[in-house]
C-alpha positions as CSV (number, residue, x, y, z in Angstrom):
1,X,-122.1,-35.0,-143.5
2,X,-120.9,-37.8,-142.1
3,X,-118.9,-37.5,-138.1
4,X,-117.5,-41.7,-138.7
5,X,-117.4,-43.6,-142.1
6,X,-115.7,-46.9,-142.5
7,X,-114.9,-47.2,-146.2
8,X,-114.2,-50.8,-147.3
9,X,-112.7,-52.0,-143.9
10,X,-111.4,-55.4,-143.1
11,X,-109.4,-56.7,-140.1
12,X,-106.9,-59.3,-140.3
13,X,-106.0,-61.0,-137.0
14,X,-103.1,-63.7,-138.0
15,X,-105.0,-66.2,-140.6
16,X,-108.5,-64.9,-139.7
17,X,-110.5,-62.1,-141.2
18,X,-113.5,-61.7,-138.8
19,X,-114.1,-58.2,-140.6
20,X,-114.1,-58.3,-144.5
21,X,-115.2,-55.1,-146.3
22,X,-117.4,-53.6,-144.3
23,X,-118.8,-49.8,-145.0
24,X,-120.8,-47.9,-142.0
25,X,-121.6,-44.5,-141.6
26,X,-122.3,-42.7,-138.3
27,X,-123.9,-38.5,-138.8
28,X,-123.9,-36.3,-136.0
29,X,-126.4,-36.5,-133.3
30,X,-127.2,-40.0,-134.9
31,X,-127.8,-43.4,-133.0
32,X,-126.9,-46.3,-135.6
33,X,-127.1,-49.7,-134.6
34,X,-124.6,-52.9,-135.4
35,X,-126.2,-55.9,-135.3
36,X,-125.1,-59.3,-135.4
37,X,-125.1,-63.2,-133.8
38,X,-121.9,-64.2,-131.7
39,X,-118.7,-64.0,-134.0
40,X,-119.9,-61.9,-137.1
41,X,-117.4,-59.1,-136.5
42,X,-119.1,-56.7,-135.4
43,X,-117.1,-56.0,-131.6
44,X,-114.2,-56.4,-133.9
45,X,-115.2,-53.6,-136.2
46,X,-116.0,-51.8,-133.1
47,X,-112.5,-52.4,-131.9
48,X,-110.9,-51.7,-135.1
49,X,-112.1,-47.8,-135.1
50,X,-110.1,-46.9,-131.9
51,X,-107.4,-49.6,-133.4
52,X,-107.8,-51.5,-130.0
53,X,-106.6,-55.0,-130.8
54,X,-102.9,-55.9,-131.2
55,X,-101.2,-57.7,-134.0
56,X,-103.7,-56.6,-136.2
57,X,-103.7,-55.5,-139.7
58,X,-106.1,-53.7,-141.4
59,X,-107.2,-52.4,-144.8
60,X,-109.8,-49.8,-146.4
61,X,-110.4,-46.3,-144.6
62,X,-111.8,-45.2,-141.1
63,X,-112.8,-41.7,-141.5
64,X,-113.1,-39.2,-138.2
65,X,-114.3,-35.3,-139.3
66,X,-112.3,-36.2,-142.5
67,X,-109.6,-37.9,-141.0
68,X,-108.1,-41.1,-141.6
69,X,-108.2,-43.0,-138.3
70,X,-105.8,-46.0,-140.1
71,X,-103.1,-43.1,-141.4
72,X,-102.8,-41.7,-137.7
73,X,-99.4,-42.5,-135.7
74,X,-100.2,-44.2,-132.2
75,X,-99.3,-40.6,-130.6
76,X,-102.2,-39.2,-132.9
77,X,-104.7,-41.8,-132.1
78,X,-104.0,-41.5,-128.5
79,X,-105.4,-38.0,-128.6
80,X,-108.7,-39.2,-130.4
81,X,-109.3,-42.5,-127.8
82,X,-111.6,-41.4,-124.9
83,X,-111.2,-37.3,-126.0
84,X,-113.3,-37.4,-129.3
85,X,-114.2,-41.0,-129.6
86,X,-115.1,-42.5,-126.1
87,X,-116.4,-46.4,-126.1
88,X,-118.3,-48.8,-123.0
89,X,-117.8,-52.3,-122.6
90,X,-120.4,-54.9,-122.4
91,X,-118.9,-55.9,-118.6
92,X,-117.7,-52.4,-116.7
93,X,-116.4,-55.0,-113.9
94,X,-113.4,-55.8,-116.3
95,X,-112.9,-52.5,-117.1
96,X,-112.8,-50.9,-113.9
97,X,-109.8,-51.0,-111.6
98,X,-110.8,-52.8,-108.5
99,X,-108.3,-51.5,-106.3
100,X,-109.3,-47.8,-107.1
101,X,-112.4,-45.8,-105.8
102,X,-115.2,-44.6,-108.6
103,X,-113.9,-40.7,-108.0
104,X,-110.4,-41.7,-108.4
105,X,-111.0,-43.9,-111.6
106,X,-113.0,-40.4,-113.0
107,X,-110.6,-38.2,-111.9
108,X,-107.8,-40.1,-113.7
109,X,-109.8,-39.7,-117.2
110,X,-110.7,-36.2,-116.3
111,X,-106.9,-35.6,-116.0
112,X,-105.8,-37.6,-118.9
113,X,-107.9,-35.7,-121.4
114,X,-109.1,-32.2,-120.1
115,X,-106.1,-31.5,-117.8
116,X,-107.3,-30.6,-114.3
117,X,-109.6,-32.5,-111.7
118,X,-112.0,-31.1,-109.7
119,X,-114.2,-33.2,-107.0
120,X,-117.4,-30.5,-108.7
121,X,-116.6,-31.9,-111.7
122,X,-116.7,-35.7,-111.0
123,X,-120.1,-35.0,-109.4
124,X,-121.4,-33.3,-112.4
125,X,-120.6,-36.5,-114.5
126,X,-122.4,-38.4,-111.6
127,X,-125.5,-36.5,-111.7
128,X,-125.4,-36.6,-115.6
129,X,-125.8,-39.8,-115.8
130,X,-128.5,-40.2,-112.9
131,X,-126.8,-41.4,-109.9
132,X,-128.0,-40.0,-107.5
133,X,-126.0,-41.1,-104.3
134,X,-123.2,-39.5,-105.6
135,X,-121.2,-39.0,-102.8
136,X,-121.8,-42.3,-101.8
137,X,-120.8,-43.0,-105.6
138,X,-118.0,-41.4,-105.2
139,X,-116.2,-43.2,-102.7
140,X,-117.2,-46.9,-102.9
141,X,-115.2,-49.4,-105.1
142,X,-116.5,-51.1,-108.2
143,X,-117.3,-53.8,-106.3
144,X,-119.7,-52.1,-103.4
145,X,-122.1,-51.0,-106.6
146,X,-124.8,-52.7,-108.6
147,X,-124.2,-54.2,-111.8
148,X,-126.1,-50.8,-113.0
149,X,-124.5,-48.4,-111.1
150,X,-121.0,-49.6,-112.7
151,X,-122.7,-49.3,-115.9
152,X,-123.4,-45.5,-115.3
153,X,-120.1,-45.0,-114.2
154,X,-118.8,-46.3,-117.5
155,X,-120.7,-43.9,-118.7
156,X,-119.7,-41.2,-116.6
157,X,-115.6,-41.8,-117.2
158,X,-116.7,-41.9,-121.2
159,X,-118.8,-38.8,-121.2
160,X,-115.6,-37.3,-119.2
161,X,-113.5,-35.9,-121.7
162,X,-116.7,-34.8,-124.0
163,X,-116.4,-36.9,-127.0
164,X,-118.1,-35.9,-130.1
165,X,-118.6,-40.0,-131.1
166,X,-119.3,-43.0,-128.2
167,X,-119.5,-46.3,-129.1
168,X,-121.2,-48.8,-127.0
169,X,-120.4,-52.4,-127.4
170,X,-123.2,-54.9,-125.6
171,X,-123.7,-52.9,-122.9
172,X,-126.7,-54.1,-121.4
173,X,-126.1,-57.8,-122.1
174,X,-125.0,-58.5,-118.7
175,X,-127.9,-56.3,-116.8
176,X,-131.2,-57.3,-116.3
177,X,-134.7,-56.2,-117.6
178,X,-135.6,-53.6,-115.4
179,X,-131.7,-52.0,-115.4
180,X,-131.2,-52.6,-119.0
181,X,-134.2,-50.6,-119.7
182,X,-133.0,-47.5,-117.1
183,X,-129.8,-47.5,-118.9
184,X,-130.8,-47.9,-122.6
185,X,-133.1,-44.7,-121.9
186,X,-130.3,-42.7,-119.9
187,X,-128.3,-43.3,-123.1
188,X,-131.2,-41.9,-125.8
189,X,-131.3,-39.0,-122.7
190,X,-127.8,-38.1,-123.1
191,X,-128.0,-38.5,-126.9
192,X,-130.4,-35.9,-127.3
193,X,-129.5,-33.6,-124.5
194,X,-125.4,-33.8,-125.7
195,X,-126.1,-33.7,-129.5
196,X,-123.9,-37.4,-129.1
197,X,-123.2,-39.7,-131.9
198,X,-123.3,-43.3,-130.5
199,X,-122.3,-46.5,-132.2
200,X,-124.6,-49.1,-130.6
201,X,-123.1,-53.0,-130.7
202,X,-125.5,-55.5,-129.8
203,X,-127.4,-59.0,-130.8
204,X,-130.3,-57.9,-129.2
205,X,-132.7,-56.7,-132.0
206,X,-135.5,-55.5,-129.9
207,X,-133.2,-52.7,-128.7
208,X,-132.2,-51.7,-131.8
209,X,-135.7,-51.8,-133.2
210,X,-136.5,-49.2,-130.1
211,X,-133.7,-46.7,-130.3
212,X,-131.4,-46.8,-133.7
213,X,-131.9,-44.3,-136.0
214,X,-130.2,-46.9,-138.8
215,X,-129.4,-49.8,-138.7
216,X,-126.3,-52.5,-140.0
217,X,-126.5,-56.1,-139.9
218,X,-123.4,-58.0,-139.9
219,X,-123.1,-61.7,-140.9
220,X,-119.5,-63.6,-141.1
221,X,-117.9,-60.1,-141.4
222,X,-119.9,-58.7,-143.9
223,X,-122.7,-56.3,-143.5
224,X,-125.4,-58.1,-144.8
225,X,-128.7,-56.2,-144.7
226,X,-129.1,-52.4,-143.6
227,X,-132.4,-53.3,-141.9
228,X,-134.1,-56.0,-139.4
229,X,-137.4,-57.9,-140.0
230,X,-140.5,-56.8,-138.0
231,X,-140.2,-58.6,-134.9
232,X,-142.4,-62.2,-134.7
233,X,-144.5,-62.8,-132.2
234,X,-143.4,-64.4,-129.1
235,X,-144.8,-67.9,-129.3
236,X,-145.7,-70.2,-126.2
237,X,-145.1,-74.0,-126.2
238,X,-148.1,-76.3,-125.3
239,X,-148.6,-76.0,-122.1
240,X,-148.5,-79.3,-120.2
241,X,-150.4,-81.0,-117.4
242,X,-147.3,-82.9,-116.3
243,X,-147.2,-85.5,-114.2
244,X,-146.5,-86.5,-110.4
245,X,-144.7,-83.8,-108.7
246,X,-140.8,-84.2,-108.7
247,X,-139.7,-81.5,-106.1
248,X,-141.6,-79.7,-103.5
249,X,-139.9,-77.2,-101.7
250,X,-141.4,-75.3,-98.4
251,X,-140.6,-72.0,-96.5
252,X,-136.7,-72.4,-98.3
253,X,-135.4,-69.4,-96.7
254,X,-131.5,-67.8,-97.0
255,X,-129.9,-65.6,-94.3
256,X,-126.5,-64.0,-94.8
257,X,-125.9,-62.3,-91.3
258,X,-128.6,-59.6,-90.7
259,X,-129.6,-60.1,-94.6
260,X,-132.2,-62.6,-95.9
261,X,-131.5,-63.1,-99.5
262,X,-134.7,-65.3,-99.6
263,X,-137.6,-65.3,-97.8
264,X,-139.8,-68.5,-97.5
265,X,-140.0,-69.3,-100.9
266,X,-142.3,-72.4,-101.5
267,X,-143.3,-74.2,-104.9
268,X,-143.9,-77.7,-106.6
269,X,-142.3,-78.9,-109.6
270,X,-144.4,-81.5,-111.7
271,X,-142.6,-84.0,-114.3
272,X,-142.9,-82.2,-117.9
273,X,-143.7,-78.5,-116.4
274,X,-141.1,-75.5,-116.2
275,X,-141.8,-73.5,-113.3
276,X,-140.0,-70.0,-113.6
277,X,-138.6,-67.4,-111.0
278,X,-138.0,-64.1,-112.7
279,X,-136.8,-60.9,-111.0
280,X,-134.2,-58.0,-111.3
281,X,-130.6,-58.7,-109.9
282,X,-130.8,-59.2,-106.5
283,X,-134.3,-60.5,-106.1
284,X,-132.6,-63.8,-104.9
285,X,-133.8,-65.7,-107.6
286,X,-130.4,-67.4,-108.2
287,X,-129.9,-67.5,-104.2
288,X,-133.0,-69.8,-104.4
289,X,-131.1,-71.8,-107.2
290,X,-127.7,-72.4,-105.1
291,X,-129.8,-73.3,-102.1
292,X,-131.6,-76.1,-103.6
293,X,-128.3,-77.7,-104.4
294,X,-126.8,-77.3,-101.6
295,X,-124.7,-74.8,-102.8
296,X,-125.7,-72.5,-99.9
297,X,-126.8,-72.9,-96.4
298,X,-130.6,-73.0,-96.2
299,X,-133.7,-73.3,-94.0
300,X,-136.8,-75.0,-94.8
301,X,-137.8,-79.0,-96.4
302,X,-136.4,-79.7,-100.5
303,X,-138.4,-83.3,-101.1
304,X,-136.5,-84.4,-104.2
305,X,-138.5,-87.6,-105.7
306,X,-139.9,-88.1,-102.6
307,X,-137.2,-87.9,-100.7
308,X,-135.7,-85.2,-97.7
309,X,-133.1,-84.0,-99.9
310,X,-131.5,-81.8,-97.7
311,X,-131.5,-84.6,-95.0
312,X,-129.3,-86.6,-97.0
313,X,-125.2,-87.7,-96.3
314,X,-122.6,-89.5,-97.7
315,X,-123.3,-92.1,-100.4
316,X,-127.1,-91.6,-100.6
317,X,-126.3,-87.7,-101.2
318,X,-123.9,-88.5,-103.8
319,X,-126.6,-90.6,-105.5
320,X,-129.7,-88.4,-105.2
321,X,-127.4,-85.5,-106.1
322,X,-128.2,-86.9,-109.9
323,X,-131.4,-86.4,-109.5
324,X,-131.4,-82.1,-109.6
325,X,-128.5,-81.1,-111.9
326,X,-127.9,-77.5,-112.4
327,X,-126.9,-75.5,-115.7
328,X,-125.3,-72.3,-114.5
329,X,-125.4,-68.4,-116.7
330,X,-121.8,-68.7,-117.9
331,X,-121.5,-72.4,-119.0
332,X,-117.7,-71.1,-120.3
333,X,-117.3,-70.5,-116.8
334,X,-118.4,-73.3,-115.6
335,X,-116.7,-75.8,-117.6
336,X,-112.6,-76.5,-116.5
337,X,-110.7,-75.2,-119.4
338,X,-107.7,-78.3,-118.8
339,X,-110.3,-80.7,-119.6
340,X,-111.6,-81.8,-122.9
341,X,-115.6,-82.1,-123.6
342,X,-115.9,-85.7,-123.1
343,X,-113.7,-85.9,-119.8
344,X,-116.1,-82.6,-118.5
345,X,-119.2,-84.5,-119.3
346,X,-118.3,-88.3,-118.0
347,X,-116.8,-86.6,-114.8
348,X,-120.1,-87.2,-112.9
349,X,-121.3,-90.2,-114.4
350,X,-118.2,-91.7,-113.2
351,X,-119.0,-90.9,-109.8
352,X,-121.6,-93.3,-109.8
353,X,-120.9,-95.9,-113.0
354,X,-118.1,-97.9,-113.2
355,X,-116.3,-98.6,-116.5
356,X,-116.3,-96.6,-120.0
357,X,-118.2,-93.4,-120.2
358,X,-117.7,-92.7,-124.0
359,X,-121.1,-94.8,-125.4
360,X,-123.2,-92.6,-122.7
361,X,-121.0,-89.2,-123.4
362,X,-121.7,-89.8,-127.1
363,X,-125.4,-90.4,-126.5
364,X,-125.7,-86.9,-123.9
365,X,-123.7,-84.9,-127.0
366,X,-126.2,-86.4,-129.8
367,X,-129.1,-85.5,-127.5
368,X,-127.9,-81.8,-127.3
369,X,-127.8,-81.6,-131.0
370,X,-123.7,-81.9,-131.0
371,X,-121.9,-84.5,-132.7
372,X,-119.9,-86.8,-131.2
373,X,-116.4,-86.4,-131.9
374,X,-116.2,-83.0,-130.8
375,X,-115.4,-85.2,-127.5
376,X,-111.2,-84.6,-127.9
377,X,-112.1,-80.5,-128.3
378,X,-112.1,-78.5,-125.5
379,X,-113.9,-75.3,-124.4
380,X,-111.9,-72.4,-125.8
381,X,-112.5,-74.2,-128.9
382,X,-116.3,-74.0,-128.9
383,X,-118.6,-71.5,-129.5
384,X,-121.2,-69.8,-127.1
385,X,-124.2,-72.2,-128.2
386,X,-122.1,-75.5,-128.4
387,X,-120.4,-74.5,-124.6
388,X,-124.1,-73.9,-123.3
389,X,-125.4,-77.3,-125.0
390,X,-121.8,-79.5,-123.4
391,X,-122.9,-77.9,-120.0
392,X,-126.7,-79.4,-120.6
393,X,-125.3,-82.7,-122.1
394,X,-122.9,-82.6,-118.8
395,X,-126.4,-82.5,-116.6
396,X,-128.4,-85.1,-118.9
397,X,-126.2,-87.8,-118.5
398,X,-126.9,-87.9,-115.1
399,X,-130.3,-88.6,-115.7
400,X,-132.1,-86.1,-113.9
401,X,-136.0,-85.9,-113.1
402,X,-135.1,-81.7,-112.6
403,X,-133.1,-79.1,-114.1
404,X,-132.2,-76.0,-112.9
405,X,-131.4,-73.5,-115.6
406,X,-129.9,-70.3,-114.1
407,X,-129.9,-67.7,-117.0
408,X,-129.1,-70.0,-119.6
409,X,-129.7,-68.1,-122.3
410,X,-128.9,-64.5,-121.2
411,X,-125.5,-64.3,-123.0
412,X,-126.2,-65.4,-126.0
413,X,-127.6,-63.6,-129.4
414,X,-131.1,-63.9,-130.1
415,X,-130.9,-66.8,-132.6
416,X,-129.0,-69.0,-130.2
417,X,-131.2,-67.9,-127.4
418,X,-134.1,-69.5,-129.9
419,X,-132.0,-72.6,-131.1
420,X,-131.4,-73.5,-127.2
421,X,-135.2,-72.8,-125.7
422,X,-136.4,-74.8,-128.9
423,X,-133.7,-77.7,-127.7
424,X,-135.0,-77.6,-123.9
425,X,-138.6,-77.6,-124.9
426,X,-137.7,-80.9,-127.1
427,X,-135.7,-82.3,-124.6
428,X,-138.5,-81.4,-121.9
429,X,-141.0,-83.2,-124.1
430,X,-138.9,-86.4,-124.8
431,X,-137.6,-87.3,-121.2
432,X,-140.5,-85.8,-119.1
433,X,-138.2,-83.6,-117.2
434,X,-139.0,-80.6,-114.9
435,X,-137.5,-77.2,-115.2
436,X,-137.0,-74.8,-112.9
437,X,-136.5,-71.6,-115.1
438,X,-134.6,-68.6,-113.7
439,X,-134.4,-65.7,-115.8
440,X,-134.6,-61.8,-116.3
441,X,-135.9,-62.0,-119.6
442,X,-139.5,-62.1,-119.9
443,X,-139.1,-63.0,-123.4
444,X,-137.7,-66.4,-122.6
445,X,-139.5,-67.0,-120.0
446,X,-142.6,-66.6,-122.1
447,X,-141.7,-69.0,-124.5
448,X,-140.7,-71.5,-121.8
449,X,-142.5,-71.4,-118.5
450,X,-146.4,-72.8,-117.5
451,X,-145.6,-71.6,-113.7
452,X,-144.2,-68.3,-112.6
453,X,-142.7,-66.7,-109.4
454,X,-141.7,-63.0,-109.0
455,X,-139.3,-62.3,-106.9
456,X,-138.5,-59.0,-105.2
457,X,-135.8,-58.3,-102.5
458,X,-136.1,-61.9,-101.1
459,X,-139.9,-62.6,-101.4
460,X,-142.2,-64.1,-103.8
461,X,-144.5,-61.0,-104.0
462,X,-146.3,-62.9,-107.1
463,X,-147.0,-66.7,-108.4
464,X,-149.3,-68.0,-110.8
465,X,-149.9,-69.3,-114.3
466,X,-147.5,-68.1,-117.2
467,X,-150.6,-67.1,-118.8
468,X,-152.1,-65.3,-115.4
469,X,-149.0,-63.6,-114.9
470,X,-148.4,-61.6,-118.1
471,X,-152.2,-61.1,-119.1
472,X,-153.5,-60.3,-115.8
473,X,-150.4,-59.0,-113.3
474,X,-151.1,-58.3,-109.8
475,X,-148.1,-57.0,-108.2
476,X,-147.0,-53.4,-109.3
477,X,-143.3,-54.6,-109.4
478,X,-144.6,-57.7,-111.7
479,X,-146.3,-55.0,-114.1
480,X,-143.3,-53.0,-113.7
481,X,-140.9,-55.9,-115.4
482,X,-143.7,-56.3,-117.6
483,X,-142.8,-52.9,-119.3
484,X,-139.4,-52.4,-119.1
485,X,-139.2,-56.1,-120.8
486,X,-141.5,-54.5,-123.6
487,X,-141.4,-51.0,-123.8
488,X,-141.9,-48.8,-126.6
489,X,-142.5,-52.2,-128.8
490,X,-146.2,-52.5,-129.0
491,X,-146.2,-55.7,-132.1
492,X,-144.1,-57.7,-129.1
493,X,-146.5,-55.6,-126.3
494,X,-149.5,-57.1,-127.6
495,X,-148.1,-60.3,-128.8
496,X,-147.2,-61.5,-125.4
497,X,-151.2,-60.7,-124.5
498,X,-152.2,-63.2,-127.0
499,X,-152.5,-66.9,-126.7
500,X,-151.1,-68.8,-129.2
């Protein structure tokens, strides 16, 4: 018998219909994956069990133990959110009240739905869900705790009032490899050991392929198939010789106070190569990143086209700045809402040209695969793949000889992950430029790199070849990432052993 069934459910959200007819079903103990790309409806979906989003109207049946969710008053359902059907967000730093300690955030669930709060209590959720600091835990602020350890204590405040149903919407997208891995197995853990029904939202398929029990796959608001293709295997560009080096950087070290965030980090970047630094959060991959640019304040020698980059003021800074451009995790982020795309991407140039941008905006956007006269739109108005390729058409037209790429493709679903790789390695190819690839995903940076550094807590513990690196691994840490990036997946374990 079935715990959830959606029955012929669409959303309507003013003019739009992201969700149009969908049926799932959801058993007890059960772990069903909904997969889709960015925007086919399946958050929304998601959203539309708990009745989440305002304004909206919707049609067909949601069915709870026999129930119809849709048919409840807003009394009725508030009974059912976070008591019987509890649900995680894909970024617990937006869900979590900043100005309120972990214990207290618990203890205010553990009030709202059981009744009474007990400081035994909020440790037993703790320990449940493997933090082990938990007094520690308990007292800090969201913002004192690892992007993991706010995951867990999502998971913690969900588990709190016992639900019989939790749905989990992307979240792991924000985490990387090694922490996504601790958490996607904490979750199967408490699946098995609570008899749980969970809901699992994602783009990523590999997960789903690992954990799901069944599988729906969503496409413009429809479910579209009710299972996923074997996974292909991951494929490596040509590697290249390249050509003179571009950037050399020696002993770049970071120090915040008694910290050092990096730790004599040294490497050469060669015209038509992608060096990568991969590592979990914190390694100080993307400290390495920020200090190249001057972002940061550094120690060490940056020779940028043969010149002592960091030795650089005024005009001439201005001018060699074009030479490293960077494309940051969040290009949303990092784009000014109040302008439009073509004011974003001639805002540089016009540092250093004088007269009309639009012929060499028009040229960076048909170079990212974007036409033209989305110059007048602005970023709300894009999606995540065409904000992503206006933040790399807003580096090109600088004409660059290196590009940094911080986690570029992290938030995106896998086929826009695949669409942008395949658009840097073309770009690579055609202008002879030098990437410097920084990433969590060892899937990407498979496809992508000829040069790799590991980083750990500040220091390179391993560099070598791409191919060196994930056939023969050294460091344990580097086999470590290895695993979590491919476990229980041995067609994509063995692929990545394989030359192409």
């Amino acid at each position: 018998m079935n715990l959830l069934a959606l029955q012929k459910v669409s959303v309507r959200l003013s003019r739009f219909r992201p969700v149009r007819g969908i049926s799932v079903a959801v058993k007890k103990g059960e772990f069903v994956g909904l997969v889709g790309a960015s925007g086919s409806g399946k958050s929304t979906a998601a959203m539309a069990i708990l009745r989440l989003q305002d304004q909206a109207r919707y049609s067909g049946r949601i069915l709870f133990r026999g129930r119809d969710l849709l048919a409840l008053s807003e009394k009725e359902m508030q009974r059912i959110r976070g008591r019987r059907i509890a649900m995680i967000f894909q970024e617990p730093m937006t869900s979590l009240n900043p100005l309120h300690t972990v214990g207290r955030q618990i203890g205010e669930v553990l009030r709202l739905h059981i009744g009474k709060v007990s400081r035994q209590r909020i440790m037993q959720l703790l320990q449940l869900v493997e933090l082990s600091d938990g007094d520690r835990i308990y007292r800090s602020y969201p913002h004192e705790l690892s992007g993991g350890q706010r995951q867990r204590v999502m998971i913690a405040m969900a588990l709190a009032g016992k639900p019989d149903l939790l749905i989990a919407d992307e979240p792991t997208t924000a985490l990387d490899v090694t922490v996504q891995a601790q958490i996607l197995r904490l979750l199967k853990k408490l699946q098995k050991k609570m008899g749980l029904s969970i809901l699992f939202i994602t783009h990523d398929l590999s997960i789903i392929r690992r954990l799901a029990d069944r599988v729906y796959v969503m496409k413009y608001g429809k479910i579209a198939a009710t299972r996923i293709p074997p996974p292909p295997p991951i494929q490596r560009r040509q590697t290249s010789a390249g050509g003179a080096t571009v950037l050399s950087v020696r002993e770049l070290t970071v120090q915040y106070g008694q910290m050092t965030a990096a730790r004599a980090v040294s490497f050469a970047l060669k015209a038509g190569r992608t060096t990568a630094i991969v590592g979990e959060s914190g390694s100080g991959k993307s400290t390495v990143a920020r200090a190249l640019v001057r972002l940061v304040p550094a120690m060490g020698e940056v020779i940028l086209n043969g010149r002592d980059f960091w030795a650089l003021r005024g005009r001439e800074l201005v001018s060699a700045r074009a030479g490293m451009q960077m494309v940051f995790q969040d290009a949303g982020a990092s784009l000014n809402p109040r302008l439009s795309v073509g004011q974003l991407i001639a805002e540089g140039w016009s540092l250093l040209h004088r007269g009309s941008a639009e012929r060499a905006v028009a040229e960076a956007l048909q170079a990212v695969g974007l036409d033209p006269e989305i110059m007048g739109r602005y970023p709300h108005e894009l999606s995540g793949g065409q904000r992503t390729r206006v933040a790399l058409a807003r580096a090109l037209i600088m004409r660059p000889s290196v590009l940094i790429l911080d986690e570029v493709t992290s938030s995106l679903d896998i086929r826009t992950q695949q669409q942008i790789m395949d658009l840097l390695n073309r770009l690579q190819a055609e202008l002879g430029l030098a990437y410097l690839f920084i990433s969590h995903d060892m899937r990407a940076v498979r496809a992508m790199a000829d040069d790799v550094l590991v980083m750990r807590r500040g220091d390179v513990v391993e560099a070598g070849s791409a191919d060196q690196v994930f056939q023969c691994p050294r460091h344990t840490y580097t086999r470590q990432l290895l695993a979590d990036s491919f476990w229980d997946d041995g067609a994509e374990t063995s692929s990545y052993n394989s030359r192409p």
